[in-house]
C-alpha positions as CSV (number, residue, x, y, z in Angstrom):
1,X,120.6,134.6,160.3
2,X,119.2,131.0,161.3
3,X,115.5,130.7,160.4
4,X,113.1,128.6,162.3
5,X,112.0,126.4,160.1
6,X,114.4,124.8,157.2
7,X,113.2,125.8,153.1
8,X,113.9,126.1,149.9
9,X,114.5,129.7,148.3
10,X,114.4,130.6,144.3
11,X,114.6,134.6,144.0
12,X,112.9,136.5,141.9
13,X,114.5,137.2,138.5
14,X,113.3,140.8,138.4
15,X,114.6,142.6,140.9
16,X,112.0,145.6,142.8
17,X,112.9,147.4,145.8
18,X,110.8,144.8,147.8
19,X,109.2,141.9,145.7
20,X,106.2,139.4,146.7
21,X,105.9,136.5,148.1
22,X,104.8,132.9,147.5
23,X,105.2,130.5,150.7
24,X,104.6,127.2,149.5
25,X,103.7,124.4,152.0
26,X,103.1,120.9,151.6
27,X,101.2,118.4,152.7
28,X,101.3,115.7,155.6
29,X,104.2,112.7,154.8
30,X,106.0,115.2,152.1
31,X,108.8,117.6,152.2
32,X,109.8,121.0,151.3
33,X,110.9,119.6,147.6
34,X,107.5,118.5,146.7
35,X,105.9,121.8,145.6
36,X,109.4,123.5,144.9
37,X,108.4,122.4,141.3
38,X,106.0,124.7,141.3
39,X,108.4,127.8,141.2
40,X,109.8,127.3,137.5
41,X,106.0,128.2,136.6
42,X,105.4,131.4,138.7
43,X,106.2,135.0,138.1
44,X,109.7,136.0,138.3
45,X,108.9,138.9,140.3
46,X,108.1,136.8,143.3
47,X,110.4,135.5,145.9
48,X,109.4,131.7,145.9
49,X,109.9,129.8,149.3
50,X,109.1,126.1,149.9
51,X,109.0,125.2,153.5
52,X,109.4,121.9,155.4
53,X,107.0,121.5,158.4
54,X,108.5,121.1,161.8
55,X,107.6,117.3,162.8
56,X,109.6,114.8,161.5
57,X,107.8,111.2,160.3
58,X,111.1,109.7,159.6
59,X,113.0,108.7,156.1
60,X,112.3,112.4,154.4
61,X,108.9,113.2,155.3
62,X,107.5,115.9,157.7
63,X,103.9,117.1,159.1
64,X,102.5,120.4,160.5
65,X,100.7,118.0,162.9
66,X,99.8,114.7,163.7
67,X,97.0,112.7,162.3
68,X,95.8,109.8,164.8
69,X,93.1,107.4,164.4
70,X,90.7,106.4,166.6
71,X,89.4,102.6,167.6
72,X,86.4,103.4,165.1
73,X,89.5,104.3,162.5
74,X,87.9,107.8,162.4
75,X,90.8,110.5,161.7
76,X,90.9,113.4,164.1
77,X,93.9,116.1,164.0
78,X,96.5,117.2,166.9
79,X,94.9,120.6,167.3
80,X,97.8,121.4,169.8
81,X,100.6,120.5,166.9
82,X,98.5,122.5,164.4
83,X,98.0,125.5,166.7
84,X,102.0,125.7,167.7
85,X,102.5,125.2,163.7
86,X,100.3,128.2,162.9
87,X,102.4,130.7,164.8
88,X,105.7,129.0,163.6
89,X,104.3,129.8,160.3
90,X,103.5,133.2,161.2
91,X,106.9,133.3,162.8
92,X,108.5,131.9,159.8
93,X,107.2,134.9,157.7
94,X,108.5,137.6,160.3
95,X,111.7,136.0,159.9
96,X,111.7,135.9,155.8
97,X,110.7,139.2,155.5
98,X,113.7,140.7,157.8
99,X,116.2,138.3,155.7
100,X,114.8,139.4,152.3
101,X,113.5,142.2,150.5
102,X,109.9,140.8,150.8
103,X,106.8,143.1,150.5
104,X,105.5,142.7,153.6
105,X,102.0,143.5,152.0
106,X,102.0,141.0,148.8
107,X,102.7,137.2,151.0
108,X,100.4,134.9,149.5
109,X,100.6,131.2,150.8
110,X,100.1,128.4,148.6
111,X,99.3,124.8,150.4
112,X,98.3,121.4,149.6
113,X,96.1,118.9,151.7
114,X,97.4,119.5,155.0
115,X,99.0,122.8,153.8
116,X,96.3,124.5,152.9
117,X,94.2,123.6,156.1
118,X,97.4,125.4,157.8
119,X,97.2,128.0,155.2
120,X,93.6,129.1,155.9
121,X,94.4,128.7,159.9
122,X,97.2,130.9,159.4
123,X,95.6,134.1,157.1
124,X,92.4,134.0,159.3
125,X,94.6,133.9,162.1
126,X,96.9,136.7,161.1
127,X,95.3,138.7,158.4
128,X,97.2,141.6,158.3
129,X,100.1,139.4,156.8
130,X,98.9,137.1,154.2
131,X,97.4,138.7,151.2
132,X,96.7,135.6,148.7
133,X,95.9,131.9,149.9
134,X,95.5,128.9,147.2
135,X,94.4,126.1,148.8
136,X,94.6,122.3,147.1
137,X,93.0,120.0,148.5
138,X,92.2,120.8,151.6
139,X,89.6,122.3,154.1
140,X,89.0,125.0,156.8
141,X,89.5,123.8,160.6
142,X,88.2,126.4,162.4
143,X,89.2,124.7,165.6
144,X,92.8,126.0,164.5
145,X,92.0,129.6,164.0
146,X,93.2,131.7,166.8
147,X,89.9,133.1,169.0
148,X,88.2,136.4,167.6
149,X,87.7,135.6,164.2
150,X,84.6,138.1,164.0
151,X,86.5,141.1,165.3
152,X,88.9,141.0,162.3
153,X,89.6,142.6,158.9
154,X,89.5,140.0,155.9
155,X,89.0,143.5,153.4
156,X,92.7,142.7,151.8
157,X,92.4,138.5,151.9
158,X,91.8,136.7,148.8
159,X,91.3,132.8,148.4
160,X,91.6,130.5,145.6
161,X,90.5,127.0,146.8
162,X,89.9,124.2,144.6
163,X,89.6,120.1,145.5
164,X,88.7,117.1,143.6
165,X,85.3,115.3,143.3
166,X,87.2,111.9,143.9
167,X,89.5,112.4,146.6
168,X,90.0,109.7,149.2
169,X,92.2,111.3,151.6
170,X,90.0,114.4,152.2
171,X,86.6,114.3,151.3
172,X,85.2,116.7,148.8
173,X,81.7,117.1,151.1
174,X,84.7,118.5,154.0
175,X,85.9,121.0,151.1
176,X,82.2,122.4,150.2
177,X,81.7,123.5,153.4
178,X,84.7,125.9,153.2
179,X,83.2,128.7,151.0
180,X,79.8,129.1,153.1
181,X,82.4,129.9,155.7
182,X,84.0,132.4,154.0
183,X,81.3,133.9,152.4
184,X,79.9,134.6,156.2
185,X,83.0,136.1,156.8
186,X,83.1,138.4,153.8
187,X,86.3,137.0,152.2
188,X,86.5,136.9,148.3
189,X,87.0,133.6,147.5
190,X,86.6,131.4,144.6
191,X,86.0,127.5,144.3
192,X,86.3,125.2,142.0
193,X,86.4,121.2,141.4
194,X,87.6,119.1,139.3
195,X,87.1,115.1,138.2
196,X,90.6,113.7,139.8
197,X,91.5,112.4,143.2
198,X,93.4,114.1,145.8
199,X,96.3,115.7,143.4
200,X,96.3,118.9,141.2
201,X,95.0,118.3,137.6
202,X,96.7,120.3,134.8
203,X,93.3,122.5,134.4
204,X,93.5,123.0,138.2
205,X,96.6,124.3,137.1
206,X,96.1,126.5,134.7
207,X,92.8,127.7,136.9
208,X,95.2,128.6,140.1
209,X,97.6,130.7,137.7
210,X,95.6,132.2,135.5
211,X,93.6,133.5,138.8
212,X,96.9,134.4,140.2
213,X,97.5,136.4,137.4
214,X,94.4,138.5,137.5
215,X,93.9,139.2,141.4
């Protein structure tokens, strides 16, 4: 079975008659290796998937959409690219959970920087089939979220978002403004910051697991 979108797969060392999922997804200009060291550090009774975004930048690197620059140099995203991404993501997961023995009901989606903006798009999207986000470095585009937020359940979503106070690739006033968000939409959420730039600090670390751990 050919999958839509190209990844990286470590199985779970304890086998269950259908184990979780953690979706990893990088960032804009990386690949599917970059958070693949990730999985050495997660629970071995998760299936651990890293997955390379669908539009090629050339020489190894890959985005869920484009970035462009206006003549003010003000960044604005390709909604269009993000919004086709989101349902290949979606899609993705479909596809994973018919090759696999995934629990449908335990997918959590870990992201960084442009990731996780495509991780939030996709679980308040498609709530019903993402469980967990962790979000680094990122924010909440809610021009990417598919119409009729309100109408839907959030009850089983958790989110673990975190960003640092020096980041110069996504500023950490965008990241504030992601909890009053959910908050208003009744989503339990934690965030947290930490003194670095845009990157994941070894407390941030040790914060995202030990949280993973106990939700």
């Amino acid at each position: 079975m050919n999958l839509s979108l190209h990844y990286l797969v470590k199985e779970p060392k304890i086998i269950l008659e259908k184990n979780p999922l953690f979706l990893l997804i990088h960032g804009y200009g990386s690949n599917e290796q970059d958070l693949f060291s990730f999985a050495e550090e997660l629970p071995e009774t998760h299936y651990v998937i890293s997955v390379r975004a669908p539009f090629d930048l050339q020489y190894g690197s890959y985005a869920w959409y484009a970035i462009n620059f206006d003549a003010d140099e003000n960044k604005f995203s390709d909604l269009n690219q993000a919004k086709v991404s989101r349902d290949l993501l979606v899609q993705f997961i479909d596809e994973l959970i018919e090759k696999y023995p995934i629990d449908s009901n335990t997918i959590s989606l870990i992201g960084f920087s442009q990731g996780s903006i495509l991780s939030y798009t996709a679980a308040l999207s498609y709530p019903e089939k993402i469980r967990k986000i962790v979000a680094f470095s990122g924010y909440l585009n809610a021009d990417m979220i598919l119409p009729g937020i309100e109408k839907r359940d959030f009850s089983q979503l958790k989110i673990f978002a975190s960003h640092g106070t020096q980041d110069q690739v996504i500023p950490v006033e965008w990241a504030r403004k992601t909890k009053p968000f959910l908050d208003q939409l009744g989503i339990e959420n934690i965030y947290r910051e930490y003194p670095i730039g845009h990157g994941i600090s070894p407390q941030n670390f040790f914060d995202f697991k030990n949280w993973l751990l106990n939700n």
